[in-house]
C-alpha positions in Angstrom: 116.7 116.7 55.8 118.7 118.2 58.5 119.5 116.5 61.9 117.5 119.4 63.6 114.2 118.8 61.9 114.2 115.0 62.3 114.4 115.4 65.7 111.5 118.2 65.7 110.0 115.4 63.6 110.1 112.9 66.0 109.3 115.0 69.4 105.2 114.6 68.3 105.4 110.5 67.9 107.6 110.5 71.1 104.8 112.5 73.4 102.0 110.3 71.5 104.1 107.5 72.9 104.3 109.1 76.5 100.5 110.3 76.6 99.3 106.6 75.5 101.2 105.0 78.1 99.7 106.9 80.8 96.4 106.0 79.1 96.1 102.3 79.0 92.9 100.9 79.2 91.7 99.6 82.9 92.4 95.5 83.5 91.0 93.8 86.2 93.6 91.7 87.9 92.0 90.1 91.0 88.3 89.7 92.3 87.6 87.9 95.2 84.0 87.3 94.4 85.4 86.2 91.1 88.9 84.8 91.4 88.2 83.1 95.3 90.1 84.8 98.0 94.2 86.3 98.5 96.2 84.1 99.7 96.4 84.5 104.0 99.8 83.0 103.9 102.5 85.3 104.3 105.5 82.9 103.1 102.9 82.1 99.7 101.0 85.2 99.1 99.0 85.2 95.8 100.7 85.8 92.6 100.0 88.8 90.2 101.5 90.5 87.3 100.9 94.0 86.6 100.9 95.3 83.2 101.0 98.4 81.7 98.0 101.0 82.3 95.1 100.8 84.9 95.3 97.1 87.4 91.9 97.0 89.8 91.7 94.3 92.8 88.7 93.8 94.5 89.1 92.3 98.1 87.0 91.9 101.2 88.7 92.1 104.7 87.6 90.9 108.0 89.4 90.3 111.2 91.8 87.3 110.9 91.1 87.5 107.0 94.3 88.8 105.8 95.6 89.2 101.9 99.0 88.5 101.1 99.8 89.5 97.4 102.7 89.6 95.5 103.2 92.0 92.9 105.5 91.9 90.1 106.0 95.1 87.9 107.6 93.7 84.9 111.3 95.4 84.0 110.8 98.7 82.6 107.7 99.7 83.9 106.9 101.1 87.4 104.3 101.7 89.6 103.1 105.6 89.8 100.3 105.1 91.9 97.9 103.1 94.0 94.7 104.7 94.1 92.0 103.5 97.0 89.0 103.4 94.3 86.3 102.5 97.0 85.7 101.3 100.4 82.6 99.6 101.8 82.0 98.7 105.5 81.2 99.6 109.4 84.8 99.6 110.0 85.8 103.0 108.1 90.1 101.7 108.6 92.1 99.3 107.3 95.9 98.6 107.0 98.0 98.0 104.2 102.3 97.3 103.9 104.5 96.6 101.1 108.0 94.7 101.5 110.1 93.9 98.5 110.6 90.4 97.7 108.4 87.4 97.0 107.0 86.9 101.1 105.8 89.0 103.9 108.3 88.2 106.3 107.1 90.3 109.3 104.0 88.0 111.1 100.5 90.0 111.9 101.0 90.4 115.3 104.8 91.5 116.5 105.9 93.2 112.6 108.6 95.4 113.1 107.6 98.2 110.5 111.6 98.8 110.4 111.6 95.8 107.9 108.7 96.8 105.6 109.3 99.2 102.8 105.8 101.2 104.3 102.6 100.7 105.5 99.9 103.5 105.9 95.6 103.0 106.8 93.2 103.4 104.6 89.3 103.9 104.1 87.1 106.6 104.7 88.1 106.9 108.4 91.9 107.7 106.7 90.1 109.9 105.0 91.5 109.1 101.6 89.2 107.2 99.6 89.7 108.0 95.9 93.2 109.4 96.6 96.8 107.9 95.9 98.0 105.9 98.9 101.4 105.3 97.3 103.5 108.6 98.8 101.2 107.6 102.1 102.9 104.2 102.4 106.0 105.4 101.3 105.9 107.6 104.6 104.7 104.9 107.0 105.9 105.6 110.5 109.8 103.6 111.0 109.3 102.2 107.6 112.4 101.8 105.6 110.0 104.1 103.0 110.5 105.4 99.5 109.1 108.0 97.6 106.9 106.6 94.2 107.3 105.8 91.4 108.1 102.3 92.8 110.6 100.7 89.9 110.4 97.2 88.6 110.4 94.3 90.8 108.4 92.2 93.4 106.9 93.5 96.1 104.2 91.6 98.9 101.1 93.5 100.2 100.1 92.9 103.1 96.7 93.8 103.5 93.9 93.4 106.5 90.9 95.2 108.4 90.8 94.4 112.0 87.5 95.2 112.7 84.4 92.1 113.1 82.6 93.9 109.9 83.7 93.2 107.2 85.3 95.6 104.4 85.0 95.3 100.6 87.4 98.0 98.4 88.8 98.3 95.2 92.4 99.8 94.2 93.9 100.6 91.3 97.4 99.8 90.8 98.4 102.8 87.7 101.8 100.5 86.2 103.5 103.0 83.2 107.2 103.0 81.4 110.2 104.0 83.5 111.3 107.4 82.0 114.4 105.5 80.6 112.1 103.0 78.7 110.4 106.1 77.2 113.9 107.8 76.0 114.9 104.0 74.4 111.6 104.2 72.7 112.3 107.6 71.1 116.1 106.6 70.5 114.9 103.4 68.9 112.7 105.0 66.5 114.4 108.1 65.4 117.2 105.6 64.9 115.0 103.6 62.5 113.7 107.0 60.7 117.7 107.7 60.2 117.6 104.6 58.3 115.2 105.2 56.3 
């Protein structure tokens, strides 16, 4: 067999790969009503892993209620998007921010936006329920910001509604390979094909 076909061999099993990465089946992370409630402590936020495919939490908001989560997006994956799945409540906005690292250092009242990676509001009164809220945070107003994918690493939420109602939603963290991870997957197995 010549180099050239192996390679035209391999292209299908390699976009298989791709296309069943970006299809992972959903996982429920976090539920309050399940789990018990975020963490409000910004120096000890609550602890999740993301793996591949589809993440969900399920929060409720209210006032002085705030949700401190750290995320960790394992080496060689990335977060694509954050989709705002749902939002119930009388107060249509809330707020959301992201710093990298293990704590929120900025305190509710006082944060200097300059030291968060980006923050953005959500719920219908944002208008973007249903939509990605990623590139949205990325472009939060004097925010270091970034433009998704977000690569492997921590990073703390800081999440709150304001408002005396309270605010239930759901969000969906979409976790997937880093392109490189994808090309050392195809390497790897026309590498073993070679072999054989």
């Amino acid at each position: 067999m010549q180099p050239r076909s192996r390679l035209a061999h391999s292209l299908p099993t390699i976009f298989v790969l791709a296309l069943s990465a970006s299809t992972a089946p959903a996982g429920i992370v976090y539920d309050e009503g399940i789990d018990g409630d975020f963490s409000g402590d910004r120096f000890n936020p609550t602890d999740l892993v993301l793996s591949e495919g589809v993440n969900l939490i399920t929060a409720t908001s209210i006032r002085d209620d705030r949700e401190y989560v750290t995320m960790t997006i394992p080496a060689g994956l990335q977060l694509d998007s954050l989709v705002l799945v749902s939002y119930e409540g009388l107060d249509e906005t809330a707020f959301i921010g992201v710093q990298a690292g293990d704590i929120m250092s900025e305190p509710p009242s006082g944060a200097n936006p300059a030291n968060l990676l980006g923050w953005t509001h959500f719920g219908p009164g944002a208008g973007n329920v249903g939509a990605d809220i990623l590139p949205e945070i990325g472009m939060g107003f004097d925010a270091i910001g970034f433009t998704p994918p977000l690569p492997g690493g921590d990073y703390t939420f800081w999440i709150q509604q304001t408002g005396t109602s309270a605010a239930t939603y759901t969000m969906e963290f979409n976790v997937s390979p880093e392109p490189a991870s994808l090309v050392l997957l195809g390497a790897a197995q026309l590498f073993l094909r070679r072999r054989r």
